[in-house]
C-alpha positions as CSV (number, residue, x, y, z in Angstrom):
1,X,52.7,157.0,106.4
2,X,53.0,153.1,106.4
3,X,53.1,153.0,103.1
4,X,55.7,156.2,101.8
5,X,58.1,153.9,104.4
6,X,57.9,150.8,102.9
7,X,58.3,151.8,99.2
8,X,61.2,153.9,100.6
9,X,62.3,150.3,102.5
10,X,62.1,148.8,98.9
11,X,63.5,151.5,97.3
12,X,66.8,151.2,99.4
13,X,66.6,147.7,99.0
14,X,66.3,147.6,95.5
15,X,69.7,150.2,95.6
16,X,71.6,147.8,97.8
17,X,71.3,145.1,94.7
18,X,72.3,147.4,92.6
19,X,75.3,148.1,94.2
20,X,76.4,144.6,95.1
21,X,75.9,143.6,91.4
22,X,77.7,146.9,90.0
23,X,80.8,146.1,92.9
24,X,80.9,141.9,92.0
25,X,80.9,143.1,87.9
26,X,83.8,145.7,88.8
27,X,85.5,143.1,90.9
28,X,85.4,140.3,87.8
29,X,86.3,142.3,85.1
30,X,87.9,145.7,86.8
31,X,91.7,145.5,87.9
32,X,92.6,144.7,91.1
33,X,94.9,147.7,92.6
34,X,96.9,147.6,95.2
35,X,98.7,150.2,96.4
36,X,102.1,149.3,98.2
37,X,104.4,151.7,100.0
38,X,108.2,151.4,99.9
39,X,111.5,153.3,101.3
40,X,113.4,153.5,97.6
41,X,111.9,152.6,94.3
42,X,114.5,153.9,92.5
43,X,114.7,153.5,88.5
44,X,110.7,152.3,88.6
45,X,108.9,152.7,85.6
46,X,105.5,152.5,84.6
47,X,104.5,149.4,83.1
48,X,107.0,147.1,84.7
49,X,105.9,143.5,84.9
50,X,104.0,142.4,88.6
51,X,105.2,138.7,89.2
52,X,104.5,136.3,91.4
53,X,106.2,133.1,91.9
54,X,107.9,133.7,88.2
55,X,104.7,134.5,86.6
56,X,103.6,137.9,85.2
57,X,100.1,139.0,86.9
58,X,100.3,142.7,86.3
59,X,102.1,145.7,86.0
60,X,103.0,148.4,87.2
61,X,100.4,151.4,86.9
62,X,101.7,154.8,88.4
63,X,104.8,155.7,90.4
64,X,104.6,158.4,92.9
65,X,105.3,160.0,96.9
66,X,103.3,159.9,99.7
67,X,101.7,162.9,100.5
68,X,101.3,164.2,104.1
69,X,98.1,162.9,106.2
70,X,98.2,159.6,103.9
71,X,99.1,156.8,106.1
72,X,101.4,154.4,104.8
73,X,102.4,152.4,108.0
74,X,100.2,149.6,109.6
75,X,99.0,151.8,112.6
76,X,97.9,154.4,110.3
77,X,100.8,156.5,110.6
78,X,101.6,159.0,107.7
79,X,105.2,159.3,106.3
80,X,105.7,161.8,103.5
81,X,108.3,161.1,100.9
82,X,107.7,157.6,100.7
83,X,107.7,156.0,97.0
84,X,104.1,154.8,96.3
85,X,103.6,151.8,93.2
86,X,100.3,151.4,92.1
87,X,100.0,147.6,91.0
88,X,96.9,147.1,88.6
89,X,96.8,143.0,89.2
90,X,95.2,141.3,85.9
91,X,94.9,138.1,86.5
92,X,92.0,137.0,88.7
93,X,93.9,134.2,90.5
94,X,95.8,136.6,92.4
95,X,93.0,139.6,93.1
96,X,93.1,138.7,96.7
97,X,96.2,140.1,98.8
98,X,95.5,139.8,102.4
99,X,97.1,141.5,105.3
100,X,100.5,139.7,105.3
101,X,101.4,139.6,101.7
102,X,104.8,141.3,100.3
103,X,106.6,142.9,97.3
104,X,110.3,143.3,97.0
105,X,111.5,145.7,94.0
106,X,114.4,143.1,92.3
107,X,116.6,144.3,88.9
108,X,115.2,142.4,86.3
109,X,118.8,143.1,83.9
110,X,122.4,144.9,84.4
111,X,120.4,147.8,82.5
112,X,119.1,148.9,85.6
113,X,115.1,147.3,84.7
114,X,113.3,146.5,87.7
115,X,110.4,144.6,88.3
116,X,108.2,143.9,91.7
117,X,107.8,140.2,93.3
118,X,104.6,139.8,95.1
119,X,103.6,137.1,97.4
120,X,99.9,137.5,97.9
121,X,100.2,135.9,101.4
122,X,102.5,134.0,103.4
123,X,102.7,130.1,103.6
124,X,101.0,128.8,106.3
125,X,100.1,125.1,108.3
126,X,96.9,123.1,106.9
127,X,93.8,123.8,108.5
128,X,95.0,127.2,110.4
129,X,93.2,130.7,109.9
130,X,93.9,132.9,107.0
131,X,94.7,136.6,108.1
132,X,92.0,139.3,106.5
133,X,92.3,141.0,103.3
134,X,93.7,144.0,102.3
135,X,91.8,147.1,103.4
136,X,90.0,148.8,100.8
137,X,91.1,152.5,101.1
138,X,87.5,154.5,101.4
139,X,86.2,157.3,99.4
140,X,87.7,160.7,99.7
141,X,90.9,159.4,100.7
142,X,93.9,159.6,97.9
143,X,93.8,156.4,96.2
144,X,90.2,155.2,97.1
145,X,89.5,152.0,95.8
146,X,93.0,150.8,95.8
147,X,94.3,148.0,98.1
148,X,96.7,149.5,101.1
149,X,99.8,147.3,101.4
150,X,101.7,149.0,104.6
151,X,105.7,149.8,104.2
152,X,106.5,147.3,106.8
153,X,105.7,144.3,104.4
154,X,107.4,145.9,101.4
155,X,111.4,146.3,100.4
156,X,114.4,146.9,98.0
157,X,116.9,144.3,96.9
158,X,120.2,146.1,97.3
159,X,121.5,147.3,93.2
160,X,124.7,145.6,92.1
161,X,125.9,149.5,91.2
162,X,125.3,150.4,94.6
163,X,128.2,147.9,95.7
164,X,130.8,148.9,93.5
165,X,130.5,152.7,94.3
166,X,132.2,151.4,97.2
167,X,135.5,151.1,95.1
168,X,135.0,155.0,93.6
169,X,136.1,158.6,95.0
170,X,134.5,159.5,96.8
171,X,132.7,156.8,98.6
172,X,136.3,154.7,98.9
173,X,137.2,157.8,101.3
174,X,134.3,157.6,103.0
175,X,134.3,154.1,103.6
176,X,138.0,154.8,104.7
177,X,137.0,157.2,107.2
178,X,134.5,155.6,108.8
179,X,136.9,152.3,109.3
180,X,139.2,154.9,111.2
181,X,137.7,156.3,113.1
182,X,135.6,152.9,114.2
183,X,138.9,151.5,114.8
184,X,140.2,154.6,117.0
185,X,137.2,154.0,118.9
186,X,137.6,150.5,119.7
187,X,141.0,150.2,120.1
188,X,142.4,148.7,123.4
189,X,138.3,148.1,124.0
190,X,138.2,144.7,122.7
191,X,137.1,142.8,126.3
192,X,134.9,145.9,126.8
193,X,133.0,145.4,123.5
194,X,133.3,142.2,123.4
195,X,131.4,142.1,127.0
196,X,128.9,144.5,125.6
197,X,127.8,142.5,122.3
198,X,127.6,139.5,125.2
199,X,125.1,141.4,126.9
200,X,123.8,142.8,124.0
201,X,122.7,139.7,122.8
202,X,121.8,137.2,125.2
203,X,122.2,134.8,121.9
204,X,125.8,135.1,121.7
205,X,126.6,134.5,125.2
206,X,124.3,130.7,124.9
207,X,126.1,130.1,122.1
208,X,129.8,130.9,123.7
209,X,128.6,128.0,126.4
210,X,127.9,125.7,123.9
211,X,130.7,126.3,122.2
212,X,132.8,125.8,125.5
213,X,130.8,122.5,125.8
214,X,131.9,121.3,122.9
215,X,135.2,122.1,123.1
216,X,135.4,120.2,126.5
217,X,133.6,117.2,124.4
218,X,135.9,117.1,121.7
219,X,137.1,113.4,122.1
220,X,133.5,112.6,122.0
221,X,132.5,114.8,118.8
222,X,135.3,112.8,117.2
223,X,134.3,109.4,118.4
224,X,131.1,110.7,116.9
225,X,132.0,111.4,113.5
226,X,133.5,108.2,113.0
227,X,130.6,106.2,114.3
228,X,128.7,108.5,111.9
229,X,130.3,107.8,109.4
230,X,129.8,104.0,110.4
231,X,126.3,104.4,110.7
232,X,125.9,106.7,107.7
233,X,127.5,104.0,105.1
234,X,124.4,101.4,105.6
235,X,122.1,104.2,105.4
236,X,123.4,105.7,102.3
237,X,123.7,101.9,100.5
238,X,119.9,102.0,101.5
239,X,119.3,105.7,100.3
240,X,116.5,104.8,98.2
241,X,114.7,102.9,100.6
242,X,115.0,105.7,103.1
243,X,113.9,108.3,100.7
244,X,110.8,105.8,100.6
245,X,110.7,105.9,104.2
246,X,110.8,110.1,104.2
247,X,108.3,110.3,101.3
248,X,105.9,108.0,103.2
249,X,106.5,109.8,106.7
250,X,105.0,112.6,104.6
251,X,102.1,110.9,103.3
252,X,101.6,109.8,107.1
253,X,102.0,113.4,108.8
254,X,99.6,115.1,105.9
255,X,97.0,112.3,106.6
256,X,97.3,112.7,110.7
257,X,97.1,116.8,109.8
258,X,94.0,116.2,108.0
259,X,92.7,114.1,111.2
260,X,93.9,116.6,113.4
261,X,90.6,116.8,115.1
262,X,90.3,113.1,115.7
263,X,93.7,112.1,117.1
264,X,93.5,115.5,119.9
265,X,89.7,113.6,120.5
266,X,91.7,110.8,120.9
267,X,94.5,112.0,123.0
268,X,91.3,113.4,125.6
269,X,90.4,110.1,125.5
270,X,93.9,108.5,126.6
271,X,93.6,109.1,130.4
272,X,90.2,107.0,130.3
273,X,91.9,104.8,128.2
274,X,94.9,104.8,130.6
275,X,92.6,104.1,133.3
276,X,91.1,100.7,132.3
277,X,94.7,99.9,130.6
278,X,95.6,99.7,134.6
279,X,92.9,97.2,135.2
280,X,93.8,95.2,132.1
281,X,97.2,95.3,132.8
282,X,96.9,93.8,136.3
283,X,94.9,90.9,135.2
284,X,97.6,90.6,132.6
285,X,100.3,90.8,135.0
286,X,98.2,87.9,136.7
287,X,98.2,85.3,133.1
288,X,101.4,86.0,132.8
289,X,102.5,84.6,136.2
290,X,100.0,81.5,135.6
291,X,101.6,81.1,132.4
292,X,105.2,80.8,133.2
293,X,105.4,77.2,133.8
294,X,103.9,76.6,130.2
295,X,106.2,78.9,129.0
296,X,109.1,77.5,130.4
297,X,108.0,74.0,129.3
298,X,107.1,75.5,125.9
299,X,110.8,76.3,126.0
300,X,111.9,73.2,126.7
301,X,109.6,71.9,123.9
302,X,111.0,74.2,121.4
303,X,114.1,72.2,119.8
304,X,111.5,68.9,119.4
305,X,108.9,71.4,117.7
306,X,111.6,73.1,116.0
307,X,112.6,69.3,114.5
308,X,108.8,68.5,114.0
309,X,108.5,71.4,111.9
310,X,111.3,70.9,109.8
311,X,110.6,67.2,109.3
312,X,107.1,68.3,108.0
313,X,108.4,70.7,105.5
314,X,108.7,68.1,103.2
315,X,105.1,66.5,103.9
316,X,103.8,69.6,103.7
317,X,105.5,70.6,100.2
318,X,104.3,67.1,99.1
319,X,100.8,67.4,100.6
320,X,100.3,70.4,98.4
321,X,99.4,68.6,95.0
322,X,96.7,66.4,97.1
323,X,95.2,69.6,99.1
324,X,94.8,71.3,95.7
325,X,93.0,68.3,94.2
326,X,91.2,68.4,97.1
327,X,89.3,71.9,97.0
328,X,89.3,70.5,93.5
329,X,87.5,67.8,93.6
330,X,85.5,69.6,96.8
331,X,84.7,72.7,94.1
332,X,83.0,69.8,91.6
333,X,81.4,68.2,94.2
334,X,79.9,70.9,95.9
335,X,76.0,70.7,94.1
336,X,76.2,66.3,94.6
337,X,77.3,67.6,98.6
338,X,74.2,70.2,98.8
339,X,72.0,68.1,96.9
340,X,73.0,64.9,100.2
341,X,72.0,67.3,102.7
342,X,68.5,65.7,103.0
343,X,70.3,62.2,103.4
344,X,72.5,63.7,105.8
345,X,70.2,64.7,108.3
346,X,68.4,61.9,108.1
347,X,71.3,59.8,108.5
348,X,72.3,62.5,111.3
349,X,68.1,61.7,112.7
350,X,68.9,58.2,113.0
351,X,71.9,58.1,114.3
352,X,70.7,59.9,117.0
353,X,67.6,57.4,117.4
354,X,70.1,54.8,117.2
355,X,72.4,55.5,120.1
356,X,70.5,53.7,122.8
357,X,70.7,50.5,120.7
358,X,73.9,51.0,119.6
359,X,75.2,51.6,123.0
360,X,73.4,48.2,124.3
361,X,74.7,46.4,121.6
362,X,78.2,47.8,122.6
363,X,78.3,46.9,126.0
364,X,76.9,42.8,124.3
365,X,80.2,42.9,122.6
366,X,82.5,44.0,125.3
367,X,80.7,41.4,127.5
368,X,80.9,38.7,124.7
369,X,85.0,39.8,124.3
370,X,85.5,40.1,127.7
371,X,84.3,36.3,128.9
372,X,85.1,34.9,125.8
373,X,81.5,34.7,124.4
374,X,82.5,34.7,120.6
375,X,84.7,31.5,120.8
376,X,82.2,30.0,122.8
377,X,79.7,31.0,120.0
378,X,81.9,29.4,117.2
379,X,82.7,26.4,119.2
380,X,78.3,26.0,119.9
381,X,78.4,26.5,115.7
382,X,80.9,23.7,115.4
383,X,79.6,21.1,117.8
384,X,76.0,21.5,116.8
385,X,77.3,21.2,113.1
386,X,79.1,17.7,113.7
387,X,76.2,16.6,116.0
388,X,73.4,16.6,113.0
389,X,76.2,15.6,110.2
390,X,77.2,12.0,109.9
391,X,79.9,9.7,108.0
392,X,79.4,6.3,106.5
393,X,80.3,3.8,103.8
394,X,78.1,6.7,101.3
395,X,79.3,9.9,102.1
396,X,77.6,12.4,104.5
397,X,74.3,12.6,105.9
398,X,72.2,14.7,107.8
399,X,70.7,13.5,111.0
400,X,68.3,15.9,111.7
401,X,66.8,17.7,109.1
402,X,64.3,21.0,109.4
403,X,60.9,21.4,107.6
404,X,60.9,25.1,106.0
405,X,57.0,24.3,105.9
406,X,54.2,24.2,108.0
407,X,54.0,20.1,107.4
408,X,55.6,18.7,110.9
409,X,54.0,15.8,110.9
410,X,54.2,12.6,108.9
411,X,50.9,11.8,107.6
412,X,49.8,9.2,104.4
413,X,46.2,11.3,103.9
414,X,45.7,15.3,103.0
415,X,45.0,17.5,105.7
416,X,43.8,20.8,106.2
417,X,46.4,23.7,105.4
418,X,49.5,21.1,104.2
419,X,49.8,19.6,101.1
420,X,52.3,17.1,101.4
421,X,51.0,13.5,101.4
422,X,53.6,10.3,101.4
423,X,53.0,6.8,99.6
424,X,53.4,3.5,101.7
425,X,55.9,2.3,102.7
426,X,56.8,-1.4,103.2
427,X,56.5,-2.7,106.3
428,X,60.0,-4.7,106.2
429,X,63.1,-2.5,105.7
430,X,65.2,-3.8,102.8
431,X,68.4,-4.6,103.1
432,X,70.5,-2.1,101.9
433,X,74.5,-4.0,102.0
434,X,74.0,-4.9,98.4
435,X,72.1,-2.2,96.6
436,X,73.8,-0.2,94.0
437,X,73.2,3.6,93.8
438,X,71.0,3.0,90.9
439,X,68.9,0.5,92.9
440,X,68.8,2.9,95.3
441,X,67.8,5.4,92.8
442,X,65.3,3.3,91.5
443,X,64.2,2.2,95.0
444,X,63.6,5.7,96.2
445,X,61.0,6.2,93.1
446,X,59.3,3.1,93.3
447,X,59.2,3.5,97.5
448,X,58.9,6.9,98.7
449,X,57.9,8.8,95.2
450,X,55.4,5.9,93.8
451,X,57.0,6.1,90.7
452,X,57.6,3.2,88.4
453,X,59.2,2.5,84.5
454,X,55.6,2.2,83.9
455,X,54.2,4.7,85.9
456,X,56.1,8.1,84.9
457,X,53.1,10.4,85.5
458,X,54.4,12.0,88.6
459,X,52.0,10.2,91.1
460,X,52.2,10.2,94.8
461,X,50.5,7.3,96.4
462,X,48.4,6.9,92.8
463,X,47.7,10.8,92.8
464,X,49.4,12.6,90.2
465,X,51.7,15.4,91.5
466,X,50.0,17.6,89.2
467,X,47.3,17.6,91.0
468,X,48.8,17.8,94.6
469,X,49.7,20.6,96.1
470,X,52.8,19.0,97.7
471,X,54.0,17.8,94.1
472,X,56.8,20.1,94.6
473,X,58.0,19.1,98.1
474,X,58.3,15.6,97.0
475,X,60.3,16.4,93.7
476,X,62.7,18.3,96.2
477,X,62.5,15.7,98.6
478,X,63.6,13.3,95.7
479,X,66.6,15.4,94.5
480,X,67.8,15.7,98.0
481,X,67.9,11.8,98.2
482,X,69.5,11.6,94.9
483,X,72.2,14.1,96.1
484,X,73.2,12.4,99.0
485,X,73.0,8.6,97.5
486,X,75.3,10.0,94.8
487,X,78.0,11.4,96.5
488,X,77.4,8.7,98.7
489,X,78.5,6.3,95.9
């Protein structure tokens, strides 16, 4: 038993595939009919065109009445007599009517041709709901398969021929009559109807009160037009601009329909955003007090800044040509000024280390400029200088003189760890007020140097110099003398 029902399960299922694929191969090759319902379809044919929007999408495929039982209305009602167009739609961009399309019969020539305008469905805001489809009429109903379209959508555009039988017997008589007797009843009844078509139409009597408003306001319609017209002559100089203003308002309101969902999120959000807006608002109001005096000083301020500015213009324009060499010049640099980023932070390193000194040394030379340290400095220089140089008949002289060796003492013999040994001297000092500088000269070899015409060897004190150690001192020694007895002389 199991089993019969699930090969009969399978069986069905197998049926249901079937069908979809035989109903989706009808729907993408088959014609799309739909069967639309009107009060007149006078002078119809078969095959007239099916247009929508201009373009031809089908035609017309059989022209008959309604028969009794078959509903033709919207609640299902049934209406016998009706005319009944069956449209075969061929283009597959248009086999989907829904519930609120519509047809109108127009004249497609003054022959009397007609053709049927379809709107598939009506226009309708971004993002809102599409009605349903079309109903599918079922089997064993007239017309099964066929799309119902309900009377109420459908209508007739009134024939051009139909107007003029106005001017012909006997419709002229007609028309005649009916004025008459129209007139015969209303006559002497103007307030009456006219109080009737007030309450008739709650419309008309609105718009009697705004007409009485505006004739009381006259003065200021007309005051209106010409400002109007004032304002209206800027605006229509800048037409193009606001066409440009239009066009973009467009741009902005399909954008904000697209984000629809956002800005109402948004607009939920406003009270908590109202909320804290207080908050913010206060401590607002609170700067804003606090900042009054600068403002009002700012104000003051303004003219000189206002000068300032000004006067910089030109600075600024000329500054221009030394900025751009600068990012120049910066650009070029930039690998020597990555490359001195070691150096830098060294430099940066001891700088740092150097701050105690530097601020020691500081405080030495606000000290030394504040008691007048530095001129006593130079003054100490000065005197000290004068004190070891003296002035005679030969020139300067140095009274004190300092040994740049480690010699301090005057010895005739070699010693331990100094080389410099000195010759003997005479006991009696010669005197000196009739030597010539090249006595002196001579003197100074002969005495201090040990140095004769005979003896040119370089010995000190019958050593040679060559051999000596201090050789050198005393050949320095020697030019020294020689120096100071020459510009002596």
């Amino acid at each position: 038993m199991r089993r019969i029902l699930t090969i009969v399960i399978g069986l069905a299922a197998i049926g249901a595939l079937v069908a979809a694929s035989a109903s989706g191969e009808g729907d993408d090759g088959g014609s799309y009919e739909v069967r639309a319902y009107f009060d007149n379809a006078g002078f119809v044919v078969n095959g007239e065109d099916v247009r929508i929007a201009g373009a031809t999408v089908g035609s017309v495929k059989e022209v008959t009445v309604s028969l009794p039982g078959e509903p033709v209305k919207r609640n299902g009602d049934d209406d016998p007599g009706k005319a009944v167009l069956v449209l075969a739609i061929d283009d597959s961009g248009f086999k989907s009517f829904l519930s609120d399309a519509s047809c109108l019969i127009r004249p497609q020539s003054l022959l009397g041709e007609k053709y049927v305008e379809c709107e598939p469905t009506q226009p309708r805001a971004p993002g809102s709901e599409p009605p349903p489809p079309l109903e599918q009429i079922p089997d064993g109903e007239i017309g099964a398969g066929q799309y119902r379209l309900p009377i109420e959508n459908n209508g007739k555009q009134v024939d051009l021929d139909l107007v003029n039988n106005i001017t012909r017997q006997p419709e002229i008589e007609r028309f005649r009559l009916i004025l008459n007797d129209l007139g015969a009843g209303l006559a002497a009844r103007g307030p009456d109807l006219a109080e009737v078509i007030r309450r008739a139409n709650p419309a008309l009597e609105q718009t009697d009160k705004v007409l009485s408003i505006l004739a009381k306001q006259n003065k200021q319609l007309a005051q209106l037009a010409v400002d109007s017209d004032t304002i209206l002559t800027p605006l229509s100089e800048q037409r193009q601009h606001l066409a440009g203003f239009i066009r973009n308002a467009a741009i902005a309101g399909t954008a904000s329909a697209e984000r629809s969902n956002d800005i109402v999120a948004g607009f939920e959000e406003f009270p908590n955003a109202l909320t804290e807006l207080q908050s913010t608002m206060v401590e607002l109001r609170r700067f804003a007090e606090q900042a009054t005096p600068v403002a009002v000083n700012l104000r003051k301020a303004a003219p000189g800044l206002t000068d300032a500015t000004r006067l910089l213009r030109p600075f600024s324009r000329a500054a221009t040509v030394s900025v751009t060499n600068l990012g120049d010049n910066a650009e070029a640099s930039q690998d020597d000024l990555a490359a001195s980023s070691p150096v830098i932070r060294q430099l940066r390193r001891a700088g740092e280390k150097s701050i105690p000194g530097a601020r020691n040394l500081n405080q030495l030379l606000m000290t030394l400029r504040r008691t007048g340290g530095i001129d006593y400095l130079t003054q100490f220089i000065l005197n000290g200088s004068n004190a070891i140089n003296g002035f005679d008949d030969f020139g300067h002289f140095l009274l004190t003189q300092i040994q740049i060796t480690n010699c301090v003492d005057y010895s005739t013999v070699s010693t331990t760890g100094c080389s410099g040994k000195w010759g003997t001297v005479s006991a009696s000092a010669p005197d000196l007020s009739e030597v010539t500088p090249e006595d002196a000269r001579k003197g100074v070899d002969e005495t201090i140097l040990g140095e004769t015409d005979s003896d040119q060897s370089g010995s000190v004190g019958g050593v040679s110099s060559a051999d000596t150690p201090g050789g050198d001192s005393a050949a320095a020694t020697k030019d020294l003398l020689n120096f100071l007895i020459g510009s002596g002389g």
